[in-house]
Structure formats: structure tokens, C-alpha cells
PyMOL CGO cylinders between C-alpha atoms (Angstrom):
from pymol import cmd
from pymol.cgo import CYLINDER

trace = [
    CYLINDER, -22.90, -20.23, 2.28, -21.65, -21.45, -1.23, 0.3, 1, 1, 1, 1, 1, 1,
    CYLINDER, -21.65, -21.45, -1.23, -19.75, -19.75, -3.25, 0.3, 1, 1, 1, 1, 1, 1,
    CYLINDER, -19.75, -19.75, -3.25, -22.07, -18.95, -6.24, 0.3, 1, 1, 1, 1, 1, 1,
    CYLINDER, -22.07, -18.95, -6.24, -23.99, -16.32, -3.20, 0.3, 1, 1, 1, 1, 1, 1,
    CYLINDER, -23.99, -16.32, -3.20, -20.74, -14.47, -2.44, 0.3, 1, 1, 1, 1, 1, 1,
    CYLINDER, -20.74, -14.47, -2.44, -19.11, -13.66, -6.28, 0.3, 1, 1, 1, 1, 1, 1,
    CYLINDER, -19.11, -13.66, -6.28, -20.54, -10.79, -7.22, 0.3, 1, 1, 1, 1, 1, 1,
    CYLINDER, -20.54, -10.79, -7.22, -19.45, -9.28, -4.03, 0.3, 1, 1, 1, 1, 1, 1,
    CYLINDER, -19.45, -9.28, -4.03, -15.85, -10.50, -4.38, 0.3, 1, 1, 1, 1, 1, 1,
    CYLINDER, -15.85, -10.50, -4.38, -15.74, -9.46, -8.09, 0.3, 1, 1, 1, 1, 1, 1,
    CYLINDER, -15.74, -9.46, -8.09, -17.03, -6.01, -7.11, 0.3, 1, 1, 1, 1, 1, 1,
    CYLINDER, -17.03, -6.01, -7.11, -13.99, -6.18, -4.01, 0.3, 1, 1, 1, 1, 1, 1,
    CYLINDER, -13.99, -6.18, -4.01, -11.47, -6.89, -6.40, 0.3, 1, 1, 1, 1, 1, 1,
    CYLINDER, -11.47, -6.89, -6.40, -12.19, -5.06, -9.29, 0.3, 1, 1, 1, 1, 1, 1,
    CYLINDER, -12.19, -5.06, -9.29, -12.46, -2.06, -6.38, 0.3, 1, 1, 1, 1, 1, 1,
    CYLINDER, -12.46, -2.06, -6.38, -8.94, -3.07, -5.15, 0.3, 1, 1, 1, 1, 1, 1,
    CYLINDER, -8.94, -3.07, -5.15, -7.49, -3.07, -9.27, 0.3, 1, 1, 1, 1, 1, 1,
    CYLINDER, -7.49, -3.07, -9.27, -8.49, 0.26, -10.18, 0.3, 1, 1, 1, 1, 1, 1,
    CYLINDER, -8.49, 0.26, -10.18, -6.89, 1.87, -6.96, 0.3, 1, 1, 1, 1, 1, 1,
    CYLINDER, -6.89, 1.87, -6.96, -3.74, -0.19, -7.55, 0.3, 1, 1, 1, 1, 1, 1,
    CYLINDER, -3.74, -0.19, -7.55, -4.10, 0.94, -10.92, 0.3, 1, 1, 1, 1, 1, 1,
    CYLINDER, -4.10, 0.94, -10.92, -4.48, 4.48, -10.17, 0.3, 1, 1, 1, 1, 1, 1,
    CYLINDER, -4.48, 4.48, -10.17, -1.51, 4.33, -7.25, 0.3, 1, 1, 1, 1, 1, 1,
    CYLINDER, -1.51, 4.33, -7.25, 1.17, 6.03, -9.48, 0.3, 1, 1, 1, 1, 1, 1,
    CYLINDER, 1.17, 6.03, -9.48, -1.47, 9.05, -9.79, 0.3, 1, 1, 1, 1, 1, 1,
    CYLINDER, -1.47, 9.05, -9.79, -1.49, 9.39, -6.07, 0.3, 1, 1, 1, 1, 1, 1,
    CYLINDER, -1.49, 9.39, -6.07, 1.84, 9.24, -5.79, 0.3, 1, 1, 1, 1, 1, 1,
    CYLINDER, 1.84, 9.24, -5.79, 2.51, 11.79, -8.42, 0.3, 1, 1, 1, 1, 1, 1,
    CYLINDER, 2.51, 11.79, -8.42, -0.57, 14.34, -7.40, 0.3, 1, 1, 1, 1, 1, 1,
    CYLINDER, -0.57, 14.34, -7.40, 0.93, 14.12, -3.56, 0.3, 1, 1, 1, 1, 1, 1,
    CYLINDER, 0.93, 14.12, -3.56, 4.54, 15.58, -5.20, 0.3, 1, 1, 1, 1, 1, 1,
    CYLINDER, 4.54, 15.58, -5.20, 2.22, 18.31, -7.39, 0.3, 1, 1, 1, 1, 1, 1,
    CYLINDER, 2.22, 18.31, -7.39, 1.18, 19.21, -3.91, 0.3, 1, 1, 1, 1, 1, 1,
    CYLINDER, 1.18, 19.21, -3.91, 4.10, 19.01, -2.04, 0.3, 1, 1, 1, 1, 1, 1,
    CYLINDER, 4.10, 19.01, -2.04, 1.89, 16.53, 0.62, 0.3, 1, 1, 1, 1, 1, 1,
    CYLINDER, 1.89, 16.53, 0.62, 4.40, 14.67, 3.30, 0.3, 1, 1, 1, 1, 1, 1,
    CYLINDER, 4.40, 14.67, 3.30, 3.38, 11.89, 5.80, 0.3, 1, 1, 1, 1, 1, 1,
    CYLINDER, 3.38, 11.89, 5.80, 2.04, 13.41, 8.79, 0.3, 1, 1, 1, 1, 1, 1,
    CYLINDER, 2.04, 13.41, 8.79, 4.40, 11.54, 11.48, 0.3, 1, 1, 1, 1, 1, 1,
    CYLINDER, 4.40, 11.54, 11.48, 7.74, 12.96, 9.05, 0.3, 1, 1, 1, 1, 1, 1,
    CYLINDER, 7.74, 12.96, 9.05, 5.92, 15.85, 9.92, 0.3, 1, 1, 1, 1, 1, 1,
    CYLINDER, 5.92, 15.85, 9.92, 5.64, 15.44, 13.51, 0.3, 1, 1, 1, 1, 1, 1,
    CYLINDER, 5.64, 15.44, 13.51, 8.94, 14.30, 13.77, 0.3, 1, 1, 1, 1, 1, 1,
    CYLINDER, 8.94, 14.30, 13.77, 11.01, 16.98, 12.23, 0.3, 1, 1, 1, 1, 1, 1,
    CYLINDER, 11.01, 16.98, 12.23, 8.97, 19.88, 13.99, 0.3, 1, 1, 1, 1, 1, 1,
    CYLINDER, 8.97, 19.88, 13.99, 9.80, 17.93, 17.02, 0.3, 1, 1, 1, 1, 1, 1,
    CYLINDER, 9.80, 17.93, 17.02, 13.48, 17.18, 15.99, 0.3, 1, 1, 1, 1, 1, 1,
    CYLINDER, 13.48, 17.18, 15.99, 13.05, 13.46, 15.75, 0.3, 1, 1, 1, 1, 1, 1,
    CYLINDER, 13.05, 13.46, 15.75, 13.87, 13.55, 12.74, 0.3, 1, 1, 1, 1, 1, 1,
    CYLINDER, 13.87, 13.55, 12.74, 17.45, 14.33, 13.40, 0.3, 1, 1, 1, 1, 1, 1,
    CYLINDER, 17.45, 14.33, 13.40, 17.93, 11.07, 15.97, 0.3, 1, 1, 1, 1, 1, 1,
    CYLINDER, 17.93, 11.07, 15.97, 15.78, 8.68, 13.99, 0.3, 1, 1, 1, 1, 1, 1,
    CYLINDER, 15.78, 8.68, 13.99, 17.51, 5.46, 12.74, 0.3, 1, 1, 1, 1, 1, 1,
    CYLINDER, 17.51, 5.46, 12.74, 16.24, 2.89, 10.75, 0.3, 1, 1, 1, 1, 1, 1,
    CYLINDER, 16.24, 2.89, 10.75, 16.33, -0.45, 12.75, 0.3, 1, 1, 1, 1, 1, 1,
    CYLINDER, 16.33, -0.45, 12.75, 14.15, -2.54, 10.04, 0.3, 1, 1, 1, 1, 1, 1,
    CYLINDER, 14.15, -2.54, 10.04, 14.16, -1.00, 6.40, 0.3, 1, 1, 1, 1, 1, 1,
    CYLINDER, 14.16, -1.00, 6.40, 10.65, -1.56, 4.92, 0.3, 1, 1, 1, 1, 1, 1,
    CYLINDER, 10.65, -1.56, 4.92, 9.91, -3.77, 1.88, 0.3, 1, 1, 1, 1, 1, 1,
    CYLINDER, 9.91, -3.77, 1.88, 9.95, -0.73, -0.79, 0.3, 1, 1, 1, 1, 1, 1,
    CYLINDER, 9.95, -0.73, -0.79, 11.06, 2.49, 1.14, 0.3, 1, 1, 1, 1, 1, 1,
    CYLINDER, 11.06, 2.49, 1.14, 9.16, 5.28, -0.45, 0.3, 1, 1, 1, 1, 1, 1,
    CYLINDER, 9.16, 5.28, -0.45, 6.83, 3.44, -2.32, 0.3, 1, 1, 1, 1, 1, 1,
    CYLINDER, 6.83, 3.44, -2.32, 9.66, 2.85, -4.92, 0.3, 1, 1, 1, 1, 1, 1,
    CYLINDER, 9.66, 2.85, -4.92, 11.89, -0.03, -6.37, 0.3, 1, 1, 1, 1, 1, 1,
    CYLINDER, 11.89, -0.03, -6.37, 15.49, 0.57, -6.78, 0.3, 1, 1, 1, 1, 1, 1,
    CYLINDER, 15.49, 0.57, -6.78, 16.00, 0.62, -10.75, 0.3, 1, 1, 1, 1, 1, 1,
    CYLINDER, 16.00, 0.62, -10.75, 12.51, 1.63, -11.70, 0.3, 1, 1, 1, 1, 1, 1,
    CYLINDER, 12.51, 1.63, -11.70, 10.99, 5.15, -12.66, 0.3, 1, 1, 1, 1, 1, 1,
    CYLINDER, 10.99, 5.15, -12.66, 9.03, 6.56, -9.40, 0.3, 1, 1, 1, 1, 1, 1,
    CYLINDER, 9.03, 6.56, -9.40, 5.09, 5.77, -11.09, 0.3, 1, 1, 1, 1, 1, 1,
    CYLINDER, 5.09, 5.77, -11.09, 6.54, 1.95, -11.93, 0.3, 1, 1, 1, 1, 1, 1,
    CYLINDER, 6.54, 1.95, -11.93, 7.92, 1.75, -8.42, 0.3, 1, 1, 1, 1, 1, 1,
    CYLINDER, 7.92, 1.75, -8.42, 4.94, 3.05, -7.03, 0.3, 1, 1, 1, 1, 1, 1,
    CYLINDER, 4.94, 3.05, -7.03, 2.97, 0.68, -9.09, 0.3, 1, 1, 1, 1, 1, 1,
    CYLINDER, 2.97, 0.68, -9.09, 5.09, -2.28, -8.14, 0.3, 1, 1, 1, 1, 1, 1,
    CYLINDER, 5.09, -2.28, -8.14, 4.62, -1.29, -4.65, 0.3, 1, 1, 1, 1, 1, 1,
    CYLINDER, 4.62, -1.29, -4.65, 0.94, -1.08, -4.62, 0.3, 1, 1, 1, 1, 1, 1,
    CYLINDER, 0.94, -1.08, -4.62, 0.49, -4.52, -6.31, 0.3, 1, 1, 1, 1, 1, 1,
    CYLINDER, 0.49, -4.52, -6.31, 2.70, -6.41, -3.95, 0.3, 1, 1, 1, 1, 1, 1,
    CYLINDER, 2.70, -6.41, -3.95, 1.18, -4.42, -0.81, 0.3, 1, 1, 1, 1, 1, 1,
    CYLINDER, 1.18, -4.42, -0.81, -2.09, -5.20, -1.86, 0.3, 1, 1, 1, 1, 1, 1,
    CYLINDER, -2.09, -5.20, -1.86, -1.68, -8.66, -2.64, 0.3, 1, 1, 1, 1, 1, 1,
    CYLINDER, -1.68, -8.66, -2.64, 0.86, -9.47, 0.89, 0.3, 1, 1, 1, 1, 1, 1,
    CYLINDER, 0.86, -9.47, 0.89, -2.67, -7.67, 2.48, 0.3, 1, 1, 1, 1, 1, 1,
    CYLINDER, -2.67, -7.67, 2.48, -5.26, -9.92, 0.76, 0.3, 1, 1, 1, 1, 1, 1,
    CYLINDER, -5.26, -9.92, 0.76, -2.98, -13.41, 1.20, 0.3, 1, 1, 1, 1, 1, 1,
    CYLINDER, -2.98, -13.41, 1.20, -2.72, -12.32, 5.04, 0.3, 1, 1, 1, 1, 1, 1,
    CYLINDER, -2.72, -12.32, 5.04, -6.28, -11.22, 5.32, 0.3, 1, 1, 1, 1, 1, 1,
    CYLINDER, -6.28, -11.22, 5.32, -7.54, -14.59, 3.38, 0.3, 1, 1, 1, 1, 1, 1,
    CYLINDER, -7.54, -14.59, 3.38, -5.24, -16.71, 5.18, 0.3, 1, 1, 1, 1, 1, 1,
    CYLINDER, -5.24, -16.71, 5.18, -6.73, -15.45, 8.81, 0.3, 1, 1, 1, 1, 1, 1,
    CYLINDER, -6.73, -15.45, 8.81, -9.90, -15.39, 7.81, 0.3, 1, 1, 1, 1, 1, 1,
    CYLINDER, -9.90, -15.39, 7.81, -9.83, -19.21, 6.76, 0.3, 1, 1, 1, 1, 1, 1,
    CYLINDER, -9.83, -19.21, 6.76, -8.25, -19.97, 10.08, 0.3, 1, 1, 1, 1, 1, 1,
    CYLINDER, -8.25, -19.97, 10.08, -10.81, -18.29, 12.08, 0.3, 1, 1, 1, 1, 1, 1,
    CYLINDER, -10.81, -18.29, 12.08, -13.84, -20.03, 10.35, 0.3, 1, 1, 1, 1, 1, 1,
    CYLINDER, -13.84, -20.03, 10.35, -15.15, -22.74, 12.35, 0.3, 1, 1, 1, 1, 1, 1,
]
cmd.load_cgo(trace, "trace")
């Protein structure tokens, strides 16, 4: 399969995968407007997890934010580096798994 057959797919993928990063910082701030909270914090604090839970490996941006940045540029960074750890690790195995 060359290339040339697959690029309107990929160009459709990607520009897919800019306009949600894009839009990421909307998300972020409609999920405050509603008050929305992950659904395992949930689980945890009607549970009382919550209250024994200790962080053994802090994530890469905790809460979707970047120390020193508003919350929508945080959010922003966030989704651009997610995105682009996911497509370098997805790329990466698929190229080791073709034959």
C-alpha cells in the first residue's frame, strides 16, 4: 500500500485530532460550568478513598494544567502533548508490528 492511497485518510485523522485539541480548553471550561467531576473521584470519596489515597507517581500535568499558565492554556498544553505522546506511541507500535 503506498502512501499516495492512505493521505486523505490521515489528513482527515489529523485534522480530526487538531480541532479537538483545539477545542480542549472548551471542555475543560464547560465541565467547571457544570460542575462535572471524574467518575472514580467520585467513587472514591462516596466510598472514603478519597481520604487514604496517596499519590505514588504524580502524572505528567495533574489536572490537565501547567504550573504558571492560565487553566484554558494549561489545558491546551496538556491536550497537545497528550495527543502527540499518544500518536508517537501508537505510530511507533504500529511500525514495529508490520511485517
Amino acid at each position: 500500500m503506498s502512501v499516495q492511497s492512505t493521505e486523505p485518510w490521515i489528513k482527515g485523522a489529523l485534522l480530526g485530532i487538531l480541532v479537538l485539541v483545539v477545542l480542549a480548553p472548551l471542555f475543560g471550561w464547560a465541565s467547571g460550568a457544570v460542575g462535572y467531576a471524574e467518575p472514580l473521584e467520585n467513587a472514591a470519596e462516596a466510598t472514603g478513598g478519597a481520604e487514604a489515597a496517596t499519590t505514588t507517581l504524580p502524572g505528567l500535568f495533574p489536572d490537565y494544567s501547567v504550573p504558571g499558565l492560565s487553566t484554558s492554556v494549561g489545558t491546551l498544553v496538556s491536550a497537545i502533548v497528550g495527543t502527540g505522546l499518544t500518536l508517537l506511541i501508537a505510530v511507533g507500535t504500529g511500525r514495529l508490528l508490520e511485517p
